[in-house]
ZAMARGU-4260 file (C-alpha; in steps of 0.2 Angstrom, whole numbers, plus 5000, padded with zeros to 4 digits):
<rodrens>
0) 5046/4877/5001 | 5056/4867/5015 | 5071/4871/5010 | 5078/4889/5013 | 5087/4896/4999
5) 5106/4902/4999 | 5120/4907/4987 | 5135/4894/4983 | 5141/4907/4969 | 5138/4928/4963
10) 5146/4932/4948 | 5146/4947/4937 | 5152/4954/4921 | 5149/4970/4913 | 5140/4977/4928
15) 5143/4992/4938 | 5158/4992/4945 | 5162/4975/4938 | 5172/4974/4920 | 5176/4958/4917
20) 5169/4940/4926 | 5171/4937/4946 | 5165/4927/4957 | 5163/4927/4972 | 5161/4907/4979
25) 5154/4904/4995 | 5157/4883/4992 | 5146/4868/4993 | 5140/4870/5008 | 5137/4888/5009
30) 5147/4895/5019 | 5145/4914/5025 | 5158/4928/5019 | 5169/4943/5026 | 5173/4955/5010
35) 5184/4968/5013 | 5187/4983/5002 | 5192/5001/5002 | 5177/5014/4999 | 5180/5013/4980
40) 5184/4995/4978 | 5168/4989/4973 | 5160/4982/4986 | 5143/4989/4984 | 5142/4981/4965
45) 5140/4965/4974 | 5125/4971/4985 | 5118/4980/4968 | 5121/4964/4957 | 5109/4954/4971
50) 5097/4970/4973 | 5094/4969/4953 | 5094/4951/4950 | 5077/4948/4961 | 5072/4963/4961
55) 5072/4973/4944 | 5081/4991/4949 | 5094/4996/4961 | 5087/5005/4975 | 5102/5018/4977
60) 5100/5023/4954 | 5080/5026/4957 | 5086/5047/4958 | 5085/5059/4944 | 5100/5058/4933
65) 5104/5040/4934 | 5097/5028/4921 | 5099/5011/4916 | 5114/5015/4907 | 5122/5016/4923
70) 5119/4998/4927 | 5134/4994/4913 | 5151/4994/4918 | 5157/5010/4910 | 5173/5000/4901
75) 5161/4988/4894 | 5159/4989/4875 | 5145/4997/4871 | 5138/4981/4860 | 5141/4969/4875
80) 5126/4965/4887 | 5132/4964/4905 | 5127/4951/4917 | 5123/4944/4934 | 5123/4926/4938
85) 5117/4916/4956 | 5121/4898/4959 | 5112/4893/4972 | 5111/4875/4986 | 5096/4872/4973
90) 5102/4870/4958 | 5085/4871/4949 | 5085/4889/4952 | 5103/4894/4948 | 5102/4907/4933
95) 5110/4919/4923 | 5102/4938/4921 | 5107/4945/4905 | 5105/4965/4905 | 5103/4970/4886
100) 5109/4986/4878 | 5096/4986/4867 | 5084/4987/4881 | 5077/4974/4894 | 5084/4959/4903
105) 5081/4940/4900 | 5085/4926/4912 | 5092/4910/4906 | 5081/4900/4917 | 5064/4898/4909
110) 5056/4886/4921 | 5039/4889/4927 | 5047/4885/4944 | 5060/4900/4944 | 5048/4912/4939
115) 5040/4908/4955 | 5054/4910/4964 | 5059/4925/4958 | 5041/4932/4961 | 5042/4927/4980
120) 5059/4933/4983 | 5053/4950/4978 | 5043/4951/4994 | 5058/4948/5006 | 5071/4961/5010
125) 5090/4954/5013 | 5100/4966/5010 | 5105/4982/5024 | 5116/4996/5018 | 5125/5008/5029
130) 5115/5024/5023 | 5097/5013/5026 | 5098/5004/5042 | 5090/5018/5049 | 5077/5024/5038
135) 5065/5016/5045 | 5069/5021/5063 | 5068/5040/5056 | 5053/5038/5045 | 5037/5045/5049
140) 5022/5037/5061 | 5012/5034/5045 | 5026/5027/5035 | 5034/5017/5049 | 5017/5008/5047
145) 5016/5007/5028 | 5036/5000/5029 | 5029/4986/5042 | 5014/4981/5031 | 5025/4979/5015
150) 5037/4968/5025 | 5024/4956/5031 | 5013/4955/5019 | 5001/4965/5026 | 5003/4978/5009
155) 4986/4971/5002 | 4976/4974/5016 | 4984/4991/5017 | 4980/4993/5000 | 4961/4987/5005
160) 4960/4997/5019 | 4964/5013/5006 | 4954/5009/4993 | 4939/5008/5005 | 4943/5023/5013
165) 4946/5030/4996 | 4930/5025/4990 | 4921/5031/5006 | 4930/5049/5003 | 4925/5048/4987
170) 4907/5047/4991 | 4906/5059/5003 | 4913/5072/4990 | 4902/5065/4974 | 4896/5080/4964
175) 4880/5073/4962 | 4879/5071/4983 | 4881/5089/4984 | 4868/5093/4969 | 4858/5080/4978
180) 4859/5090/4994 | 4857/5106/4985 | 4842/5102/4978 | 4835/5094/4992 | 4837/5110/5000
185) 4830/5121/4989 | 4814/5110/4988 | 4811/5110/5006 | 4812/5128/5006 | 4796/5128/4991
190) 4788/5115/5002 | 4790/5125/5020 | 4785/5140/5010 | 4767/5135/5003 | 4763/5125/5021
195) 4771/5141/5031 | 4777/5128/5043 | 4796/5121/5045 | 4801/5107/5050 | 4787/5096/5038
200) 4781/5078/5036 | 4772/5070/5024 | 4756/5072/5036 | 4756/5090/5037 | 4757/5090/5016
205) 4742/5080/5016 | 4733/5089/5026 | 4737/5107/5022 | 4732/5097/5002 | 4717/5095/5010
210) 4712/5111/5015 | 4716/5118/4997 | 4705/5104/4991 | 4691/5111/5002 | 4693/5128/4995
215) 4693/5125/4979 | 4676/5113/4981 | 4682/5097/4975 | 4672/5081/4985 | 4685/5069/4986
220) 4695/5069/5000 | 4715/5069/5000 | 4722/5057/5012 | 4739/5050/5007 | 4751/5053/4991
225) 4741/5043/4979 | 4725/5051/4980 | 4734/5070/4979 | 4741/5065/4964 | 4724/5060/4958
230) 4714/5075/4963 | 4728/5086/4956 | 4729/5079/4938 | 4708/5080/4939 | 4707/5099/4943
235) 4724/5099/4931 | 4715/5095/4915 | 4698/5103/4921 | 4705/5121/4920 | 4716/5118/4903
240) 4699/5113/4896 | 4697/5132/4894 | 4705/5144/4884 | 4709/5155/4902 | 4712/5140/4911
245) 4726/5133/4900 | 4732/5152/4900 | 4733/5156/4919 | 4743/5136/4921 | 4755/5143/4905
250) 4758/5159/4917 | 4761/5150/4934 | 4775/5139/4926 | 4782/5156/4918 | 4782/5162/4936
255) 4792/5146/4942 | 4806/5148/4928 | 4809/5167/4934 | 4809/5159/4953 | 4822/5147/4948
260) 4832/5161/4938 | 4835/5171/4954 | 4847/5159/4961 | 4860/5163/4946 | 4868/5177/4955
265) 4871/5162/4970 | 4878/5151/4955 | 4888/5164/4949 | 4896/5166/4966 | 4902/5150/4969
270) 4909/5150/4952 | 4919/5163/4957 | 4925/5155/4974 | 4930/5142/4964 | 4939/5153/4951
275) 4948/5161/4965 | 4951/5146/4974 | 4961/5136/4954 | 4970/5154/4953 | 4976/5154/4969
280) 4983/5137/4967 | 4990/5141/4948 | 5002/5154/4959 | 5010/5138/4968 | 5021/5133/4955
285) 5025/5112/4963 | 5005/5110/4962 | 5004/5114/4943 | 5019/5105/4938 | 5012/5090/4949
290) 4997/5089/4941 | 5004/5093/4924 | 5015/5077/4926 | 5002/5067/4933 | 4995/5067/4916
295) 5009/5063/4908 | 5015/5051/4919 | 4998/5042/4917 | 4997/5044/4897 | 5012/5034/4898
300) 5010/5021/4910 | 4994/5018/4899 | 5004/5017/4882 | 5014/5004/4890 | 5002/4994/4898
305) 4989/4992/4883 | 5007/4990/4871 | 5007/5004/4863 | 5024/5007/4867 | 5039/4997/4857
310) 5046/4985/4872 | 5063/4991/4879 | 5059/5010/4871 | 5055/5023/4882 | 5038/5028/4873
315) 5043/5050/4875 | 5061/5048/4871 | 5065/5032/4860 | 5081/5029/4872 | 5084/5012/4876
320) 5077/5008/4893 | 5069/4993/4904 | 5050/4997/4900 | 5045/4985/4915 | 5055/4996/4927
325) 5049/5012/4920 | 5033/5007/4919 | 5033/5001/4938 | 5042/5020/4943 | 5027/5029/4932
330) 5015/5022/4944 | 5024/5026/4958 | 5026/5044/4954 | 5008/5046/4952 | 5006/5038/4970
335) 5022/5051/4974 | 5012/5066/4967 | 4991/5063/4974 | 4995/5074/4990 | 5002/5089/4980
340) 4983/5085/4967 | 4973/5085/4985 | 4966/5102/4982 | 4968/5104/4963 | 4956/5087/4964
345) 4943/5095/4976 | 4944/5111/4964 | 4937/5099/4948 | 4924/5089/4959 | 4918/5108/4964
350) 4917/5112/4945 | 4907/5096/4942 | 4895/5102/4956 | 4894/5118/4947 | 4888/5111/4931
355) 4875/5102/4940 | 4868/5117/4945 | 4869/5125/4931 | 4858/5115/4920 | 4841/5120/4929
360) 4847/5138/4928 | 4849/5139/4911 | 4833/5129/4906 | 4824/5143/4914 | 4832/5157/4907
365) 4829/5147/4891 | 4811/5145/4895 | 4812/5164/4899 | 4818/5170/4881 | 4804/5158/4873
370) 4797/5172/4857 | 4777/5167/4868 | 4787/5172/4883 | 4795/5188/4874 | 4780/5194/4865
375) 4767/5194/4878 | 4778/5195/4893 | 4795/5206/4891 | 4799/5222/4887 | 4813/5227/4873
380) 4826/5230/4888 | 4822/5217/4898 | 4826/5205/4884 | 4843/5210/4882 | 4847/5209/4899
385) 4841/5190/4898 | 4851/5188/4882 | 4867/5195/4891 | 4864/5183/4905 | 4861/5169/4893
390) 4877/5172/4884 | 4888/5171/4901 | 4883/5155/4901 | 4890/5149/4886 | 4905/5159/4892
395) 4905/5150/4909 | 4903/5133/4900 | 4922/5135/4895 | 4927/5143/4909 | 4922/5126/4918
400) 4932/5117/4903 | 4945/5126/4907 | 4944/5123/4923 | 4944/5106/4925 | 4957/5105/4909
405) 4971/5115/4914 | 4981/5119/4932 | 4989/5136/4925 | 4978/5152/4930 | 4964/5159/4921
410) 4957/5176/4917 | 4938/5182/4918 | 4928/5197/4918 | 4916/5197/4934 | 4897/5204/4927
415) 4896/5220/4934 | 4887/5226/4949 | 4876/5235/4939 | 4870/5220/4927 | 4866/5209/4942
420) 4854/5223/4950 | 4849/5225/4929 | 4844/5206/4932 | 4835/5206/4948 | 4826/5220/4941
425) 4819/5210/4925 | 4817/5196/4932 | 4803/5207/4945 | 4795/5215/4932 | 4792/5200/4926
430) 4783/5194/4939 | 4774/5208/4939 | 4766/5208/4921 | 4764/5190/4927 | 4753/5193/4942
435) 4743/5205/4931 | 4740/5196/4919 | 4732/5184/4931 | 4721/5198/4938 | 4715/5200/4922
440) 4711/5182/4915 | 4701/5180/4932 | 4686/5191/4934 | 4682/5190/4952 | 4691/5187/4968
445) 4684/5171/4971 | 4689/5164/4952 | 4706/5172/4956 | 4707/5161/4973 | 4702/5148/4963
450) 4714/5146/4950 | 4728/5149/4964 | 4724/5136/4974 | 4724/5122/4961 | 4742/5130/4957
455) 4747/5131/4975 | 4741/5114/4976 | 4752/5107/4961 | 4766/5117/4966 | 4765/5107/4982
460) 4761/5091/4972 | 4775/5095/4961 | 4789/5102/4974 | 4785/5087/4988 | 4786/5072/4974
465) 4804/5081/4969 | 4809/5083/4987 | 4805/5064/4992 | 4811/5059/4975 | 4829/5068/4980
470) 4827/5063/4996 | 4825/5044/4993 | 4844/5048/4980 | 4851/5056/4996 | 4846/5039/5009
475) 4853/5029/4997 | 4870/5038/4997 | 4868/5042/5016 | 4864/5022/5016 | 4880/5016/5006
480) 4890/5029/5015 | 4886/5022/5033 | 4888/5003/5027 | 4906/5008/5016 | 4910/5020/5035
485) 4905/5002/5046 | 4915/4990/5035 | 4931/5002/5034 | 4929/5004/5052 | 4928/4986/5056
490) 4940/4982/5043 | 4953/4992/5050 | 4949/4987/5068 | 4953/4970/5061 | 4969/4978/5055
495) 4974/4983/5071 | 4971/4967/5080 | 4983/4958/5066 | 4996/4970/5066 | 4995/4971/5087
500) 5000/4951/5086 | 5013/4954/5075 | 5022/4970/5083 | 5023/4961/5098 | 5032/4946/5090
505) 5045/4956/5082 | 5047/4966/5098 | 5052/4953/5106 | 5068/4950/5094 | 5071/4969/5094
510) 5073/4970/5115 | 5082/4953/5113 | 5093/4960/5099 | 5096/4977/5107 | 5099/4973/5123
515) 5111/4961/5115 | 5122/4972/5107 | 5122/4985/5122 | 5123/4974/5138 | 5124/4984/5152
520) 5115/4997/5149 | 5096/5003/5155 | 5087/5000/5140 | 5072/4988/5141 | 5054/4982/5134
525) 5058/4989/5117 | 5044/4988/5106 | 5036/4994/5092 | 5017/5002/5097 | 5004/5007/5087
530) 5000/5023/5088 | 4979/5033/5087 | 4983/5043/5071 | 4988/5026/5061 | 5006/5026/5063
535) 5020/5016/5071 | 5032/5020/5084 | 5049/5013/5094 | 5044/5013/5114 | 5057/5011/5127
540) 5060/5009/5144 | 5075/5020/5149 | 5081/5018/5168 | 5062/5011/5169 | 5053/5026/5162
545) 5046/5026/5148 | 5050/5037/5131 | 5046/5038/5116 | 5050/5040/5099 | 5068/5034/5106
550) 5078/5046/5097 | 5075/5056/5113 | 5089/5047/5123 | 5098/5035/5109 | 5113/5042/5103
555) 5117/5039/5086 | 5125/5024/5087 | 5112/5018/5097 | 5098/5022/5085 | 5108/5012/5071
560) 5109/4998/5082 | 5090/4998/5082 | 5090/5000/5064 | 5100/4983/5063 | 5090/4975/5075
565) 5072/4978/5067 | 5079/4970/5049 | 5086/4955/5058 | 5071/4955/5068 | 5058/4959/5052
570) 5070/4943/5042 | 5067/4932/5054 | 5048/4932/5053 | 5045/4935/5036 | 5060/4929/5023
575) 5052/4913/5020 | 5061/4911/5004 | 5076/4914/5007 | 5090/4912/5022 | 5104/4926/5015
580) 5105/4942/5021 | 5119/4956/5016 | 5126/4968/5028 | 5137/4982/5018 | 5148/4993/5029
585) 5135/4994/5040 | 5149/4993/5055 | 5154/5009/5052 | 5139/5017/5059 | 5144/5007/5078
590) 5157/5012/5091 | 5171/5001/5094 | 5162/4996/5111 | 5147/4987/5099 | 5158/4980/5084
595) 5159/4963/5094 | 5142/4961/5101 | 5138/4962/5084 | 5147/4948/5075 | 5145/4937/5091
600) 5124/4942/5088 | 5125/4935/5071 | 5137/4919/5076 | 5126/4915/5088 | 5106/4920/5085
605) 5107/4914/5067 | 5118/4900/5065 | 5105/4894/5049 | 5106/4910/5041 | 5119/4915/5028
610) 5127/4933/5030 | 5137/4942/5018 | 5146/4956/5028 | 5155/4970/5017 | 5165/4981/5026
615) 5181/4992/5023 | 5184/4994/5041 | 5203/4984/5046 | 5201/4984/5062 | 5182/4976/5060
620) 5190/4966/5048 | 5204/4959/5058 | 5191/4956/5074 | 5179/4947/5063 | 5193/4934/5060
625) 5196/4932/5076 | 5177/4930/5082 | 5169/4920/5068 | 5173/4902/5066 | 5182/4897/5052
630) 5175/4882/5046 | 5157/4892/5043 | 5167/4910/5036 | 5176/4915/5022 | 5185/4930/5021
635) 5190/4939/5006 | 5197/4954/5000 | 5193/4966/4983 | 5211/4972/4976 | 5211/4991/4971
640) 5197/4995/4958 | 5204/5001/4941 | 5195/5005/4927 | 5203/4994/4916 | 5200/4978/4928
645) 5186/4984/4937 | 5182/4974/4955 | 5195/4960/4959 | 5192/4947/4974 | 5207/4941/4982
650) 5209/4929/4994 | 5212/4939/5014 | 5228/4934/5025 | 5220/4930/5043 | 5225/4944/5054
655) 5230/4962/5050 | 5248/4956/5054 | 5247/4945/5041 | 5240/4957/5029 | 5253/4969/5034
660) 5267/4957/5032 | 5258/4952/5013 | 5261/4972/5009 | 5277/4971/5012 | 5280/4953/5003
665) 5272/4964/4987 | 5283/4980/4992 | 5267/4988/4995 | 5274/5000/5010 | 5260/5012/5008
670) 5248/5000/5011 | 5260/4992/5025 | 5259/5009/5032 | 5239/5011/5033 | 5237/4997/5039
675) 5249/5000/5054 | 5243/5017/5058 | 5226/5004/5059 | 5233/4993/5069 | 5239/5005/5083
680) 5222/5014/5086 | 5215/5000/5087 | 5226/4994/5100 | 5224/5009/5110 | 5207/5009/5109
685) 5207/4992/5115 | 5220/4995/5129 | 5211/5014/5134 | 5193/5004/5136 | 5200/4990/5145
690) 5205/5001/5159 | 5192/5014/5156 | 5204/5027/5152 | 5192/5045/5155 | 5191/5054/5140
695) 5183/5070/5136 | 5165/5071/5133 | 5160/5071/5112 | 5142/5069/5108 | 5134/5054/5100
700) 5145/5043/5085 | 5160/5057/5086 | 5165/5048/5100 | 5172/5033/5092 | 5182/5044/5082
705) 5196/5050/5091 | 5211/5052/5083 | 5229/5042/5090 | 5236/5056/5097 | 5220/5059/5109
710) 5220/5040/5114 | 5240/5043/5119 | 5235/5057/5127 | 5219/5051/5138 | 5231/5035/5142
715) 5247/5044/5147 | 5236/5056/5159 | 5228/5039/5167 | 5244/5030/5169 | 5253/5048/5179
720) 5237/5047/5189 | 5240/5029/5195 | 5259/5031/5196 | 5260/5015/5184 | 5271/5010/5171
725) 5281/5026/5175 | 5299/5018/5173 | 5310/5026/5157 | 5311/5011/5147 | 5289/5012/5144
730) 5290/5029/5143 | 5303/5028/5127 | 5290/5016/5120 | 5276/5029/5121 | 5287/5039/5112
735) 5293/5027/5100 | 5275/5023/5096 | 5268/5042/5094 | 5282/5043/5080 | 5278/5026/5072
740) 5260/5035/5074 | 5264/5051/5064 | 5278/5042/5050 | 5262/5029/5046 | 5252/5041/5044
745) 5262/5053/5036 | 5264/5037/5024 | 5248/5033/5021 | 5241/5051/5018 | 5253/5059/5007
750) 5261/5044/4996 | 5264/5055/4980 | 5278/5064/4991 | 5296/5060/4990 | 5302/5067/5005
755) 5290/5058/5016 | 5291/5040/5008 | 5292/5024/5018 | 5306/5011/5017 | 5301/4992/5023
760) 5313/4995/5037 | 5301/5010/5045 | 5287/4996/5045 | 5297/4985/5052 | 5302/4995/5065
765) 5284/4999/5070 | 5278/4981/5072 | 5291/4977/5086 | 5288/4993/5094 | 5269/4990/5092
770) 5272/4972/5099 | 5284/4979/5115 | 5268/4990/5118 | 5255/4980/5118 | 5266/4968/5129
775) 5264/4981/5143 | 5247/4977/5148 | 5250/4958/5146 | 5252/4949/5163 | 5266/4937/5160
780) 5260/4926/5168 | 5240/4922/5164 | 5243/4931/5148 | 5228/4942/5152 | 5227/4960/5149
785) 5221/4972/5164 | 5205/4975/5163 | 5191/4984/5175 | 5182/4967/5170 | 5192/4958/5182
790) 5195/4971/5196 | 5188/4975/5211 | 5171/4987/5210 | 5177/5003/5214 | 5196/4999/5213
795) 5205/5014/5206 | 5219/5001/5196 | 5214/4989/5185 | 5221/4971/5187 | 5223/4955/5174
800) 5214/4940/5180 | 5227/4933/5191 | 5230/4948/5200 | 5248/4951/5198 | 5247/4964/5185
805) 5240/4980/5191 | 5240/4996/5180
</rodrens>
């Protein structure tokens, strides 16, 4: 798009703090605009009107007890939509947005085209508010990084970079990895134990398969896989061709099942690790409620994506509401809540692990409780024990549901000590009757040696073909793990070298902004770094050293001014779309020292882009008219906010004398009165920095707000210390002045009191004092005040710029 986007009219009706239509018209060619307004006034609807036209919700409402409800104007009839229109310098895009009671919005612009610009617009930030020009400057390495990448564009590739890592994390902590590893494990231990020898290769089965195969008198050799799977299935079938054969391989695989059944006590532990583990977290209170609302914050993101929910109906409650919106806040609560679900989510993926190993357990217990098994095998007690055993399983099958169901805590009896020795004690007699059974079926020591190494030999088979079998499973994870580890590493490396190029262009607007608004002073190479543990950070130079984060030395004010300087900075790179920007009351977060650095930053480093300054400061207001050029700025004023009217813009006299004088042409002498208790503070704090009047010492942003009678104060003590302006006449107009000081405010702070209210004549009286003051530090002849700007370094007295005035 070549042609950058600004407003030629905002209007609203219905909305917030707006009842019934305005406008606020910034004329044909777009000029910029200086709203003033009381705190109250209404100001802020105009930034929230903008905020919710392109972007769907009002940042400052997005807090629990606020609604959509509280978009609409609370004197609005409660059938009437409210609504928000834009003109703009081109016109295809100018469009009404309709807010409907009965849930939703529409806009009247339909075009294919709009809808583009709309979804565009959604990506640039324009509008600064007092309360968030700093956020980012206090935010978090981590978030400073995730705010940066959402600004320029970069959110996808974050949003790459953490679905990699996500997936990566998620393999690394897959259920069936660990069972692969478990498994693996336990196979290599059956191997080692039949070979005797650990670590093992493949050439040591082979050859210790070839050895049994010596024994046993078979005249083939084994020399690779193949031909031990062979061999084995030939001597496999020779023995279960007899009656004792087929009898002594039924015993051997009875003897594995009560091998594999020893390990339930093992299982049975880490079930209760993990039992103690869900209880522990059931006890924190935040954790279960998180992951209670999780699935309720899904369950309904999923009715109202898959439209199960009536549009404009909250799918829980049935109230009216913007489903769009809710369903955009329903997915980022769940984003909100993943950290509190860390450990609930690792408790589940342990539980699935658990269930993997169950399986094989409770096949061989199975196997175990067989009526061949029981009738040939186990005695009357031993086949209790084995049914008690097989019952906790069932029982421990819903203790996993439950588990993995349900965050709240969960009671379980423990098997007694004495029924896991009753177990291990079973499962050896078993073994026992087993091994003499065997003794029996073979007659002789050699048919006994026999008959065993055919069994060691397809135990060995059997175990190494499951442990490459598993261990082939594990490479392939350990494979996709490495490549998914070397992508997200070079990805992210990648990252790095594109966010690098783009910190150091904005870093150079940030020192060129800064150092702008704070001339003077030893601050340099401001810049934004990154940082090892993925994160952003502010660097400085101060007085050539370096420090950082830069709320180690920036005073308040100073940290807001970098605020200010990273948006303006951050628009400048990435608001392609659009060339407006609000700033609303963000002056009340500088000192007076910085006010005019700042509207003479804006005059001159972005004479393209369009600002809309909100401020209810007078004295900003009055030095804004006199610093900004008429013919690109409008300045307007909001009329006190009533709730039968709502916001009313009016037009603004040019100066604070003027907009005195308009009070008292209304017979407003209240607001004659503020505005002249304004007017001489800030004529005092002009006149006490001119001359560099010493004040005492107050820490960061309270400095800038001393009260009158300290400013008369610090400037009478300066003036008897320089033996200037001493004759009788000045000081009756410090007098003078401290009362017009104490009846304006007196006015302006208690206007329900009788006794103390102002008559025009009072204000009167205070302009031509204030005027006979100020004239004091004029130089009659170059009309210049005495400054320290124009005196000699080190000179005690502080001249005007001809030198004829020294004070």
């Amino acid at each position: 798009m070549k042609q950058r986007i600004k407003l030629k009219k905002l209007s609203g009706e219905g909305f917030r703090g707006i009842l019934k239509r305005v406008w606020l018209d910034f004329e044909d060619d777009c000029k910029n605009l200086v709203l003033f307004g009381n705190n109250g006034d209404g100001k802020s609807s105009f930034s929230d009107a903008l905020e919710w036209f392109f972007t769907d919700r009002i940042e400052d409402l997005q807090r629990e007890g606020c609604g959509i409800e509280d978009y609409f104007n609370d004197a609005l009839p409660k059938t009437q939509d409210a609504v928000v229109e834009n003109s703009f310098n081109k016109s295809n895009f100018d469009s009404e947005k309709i807010l409907q009671r009965q849930g939703g919005y529409r806009y009247s612009n339909n075009t294919e085209e709009f809808r583009g610009y709309i979804e565009n617009s959604r990506k640039e930030s324009f509008i600064l508010r007092y309360h968030t020009m700093r956020v980012f400057v206090d935010k978090t390495k981590k978030n400073k990084l995730e705010k940066v990448e959402e600004i320029i564009g970069f959110g996808i590739v974050g949003e790459v970079r953490d679905t990699l890592l996500s997936a990566l994390n998620s393999l690394k902590r897959d259920p069936q990895l660990a069972w692969l590893s478990g498994q693996l494990n336990e196979r290599e231990q059956d191997v080692a134990k039949i070979l005797g020898v650990k670590p093992f290769n493949e050439s040591d089965v082979i050859s210790f398969a070839d050895k049994l195969r010596k024994e046993i008198g078979h005249d083939k050799s084994i020399s690779d896989i193949a031909t031990l799977k062979l061999i084995t299935d030939e001597l496999d079938k020779k023995i279960r061709i007899t009656e004792k054969g087929e009898q002594i391989a039924w015993l051997e695989q009875i003897r594995e099942h009560v091998s594999s059944s020893k390990g339930i006590p093992t299982f049975w532990k880490g079930l209760n690790q993990v039992l103690t583990t869900h209880n522990q977290l059931a006890s924190q209170r935040e954790k279960v409620e998180a992951s209670a609302l999780d699935k309720l914050y899904k369950a309904g993101a999923e009715a109202l994506e898959k439209g199960w929910a009536k549009a404009g109906e909250c799918p829980l409650c049935k109230r009216p509401i913007d489903t769009d919106q809710l369903l955009e806040s329903l997915k980022k609560e769940v984003e909100n809540i993943q950290d509190l679900l860390e450990e609930r989510n690792q408790t589940i993926e342990q539980v699935k692990s658990l269930r993997h190993r169950m399986q094989p357990l409770r096949t061989s217990l199975s196997v175990l409780r067989e009526d061949k098994v029981e009738e040939t095998l186990l005695a009357p007690q031993q086949s209790a024990i084995l049914e008690s055993w097989s019952n906790l399983f069932d029982q421990w099958e819903g203790l996993m549901d439950r588990l993995e169901a349900s965050p709240e805590s969960v009671t379980f009896g423990l098997p007694s000590l004495d029924s896991q020795n009753a177990l291990g004690t079973a499962l050896a007699r078993i073994e026992e009757t087993i091994e003499s059974k065997q003794k029996l079926l073979a007659e002789t020591e050699e048919e006994r040696r026999f008959y065993q190494n055919i069994q060691k030999l397809k135990s060995l088979r059997d175990n190494y073909l499951r442990f490459r079998e598993i261990e082939n499973e594990t490479t392939l994870y350990e494979r996709q793990i490495s490549s998914l580890d070397k992508i997200y590493r070079e990805f992210e490396e990648k990252e790095r070298e594109g966010l690098f190029r783009v910190l150091k262009d904005i870093s150079k607007d940030v020192n060129e902004y800064f150092r702008f608004l704070h001339p003077g002073e030893d601050f340099d190479q401001i810049e934004l770094v990154l940082t090892e543990e993925r994160g952003i950070e502010f660097r400085l130079k101060f007085y050539g050293r370096p420090i950082s984060p830069p709320l180690k030395v920036l005073s308040e004010s100073h940290l807001n001014s970098l605020g200010i300087s990273l948006f303006l900075a951050s628009t400048k790179h990435f608001n392609k779309i659009n060339s407006f920007l609000i700033l609303d009351d963000v002056v009340s977060s500088f000192d007076v020292n910085h006010r005019r650095p700042l509207a003479r930053l804006l005059r001159d480093r972005f004479p393209d882009t369009q600002f809309l300054l909100f401020t209810h400061d007078d004295l900003w207001f009055d030095l804004l008219k006199q610093d900004l050029p008429s013919n690109r700025w409008l300045f307007k004023e909001l009329a006190k906010w009533s709730h039968e009217n709502g916001v009313e813009v009016i037009e603004s006299p040019m100066s604070l004398r003027e907009r005195i004088q308009y009070c008292l042409d209304t017979n407003d002498i209240n607001g004659a009165a503020n505005k002249c208790r304004t007017l001489i503070e800030g004529i005092l704090k002009q006149i006490c920095g001119d001359l560099y009047v010493p004040m005492g010492y107050r820490n960061r942003e309270k400095n800038d707000q001393r009260e009158a009678h300290e400013l008369f104060d610090g400037l009478a003590a300066y003036l008897k210390a320089n033996q200037s302006l001493r004759e009788q006449e000045n000081k009756l107009l410090f007098s003078d002045l401290k009362a017009d000081q104490l009846l304006t405010n007196i006015g302006s702070h208690h206007r329900n009191l009788e006794a103390t209210s102002l008559a025009r004549g009072d204000i009167e009286i205070t302009l031509r004092d204030i005027d006979e003051f100020k004239a004091l530090f004029i130089c009659p002849d170059c009309n210049k005040p005495a400054k320290k700007s124009y005196s000699p370094r080190g000179s005690k007295l502080k001249q005007c710029e001809c030198g004829k005035l020294w004070i």
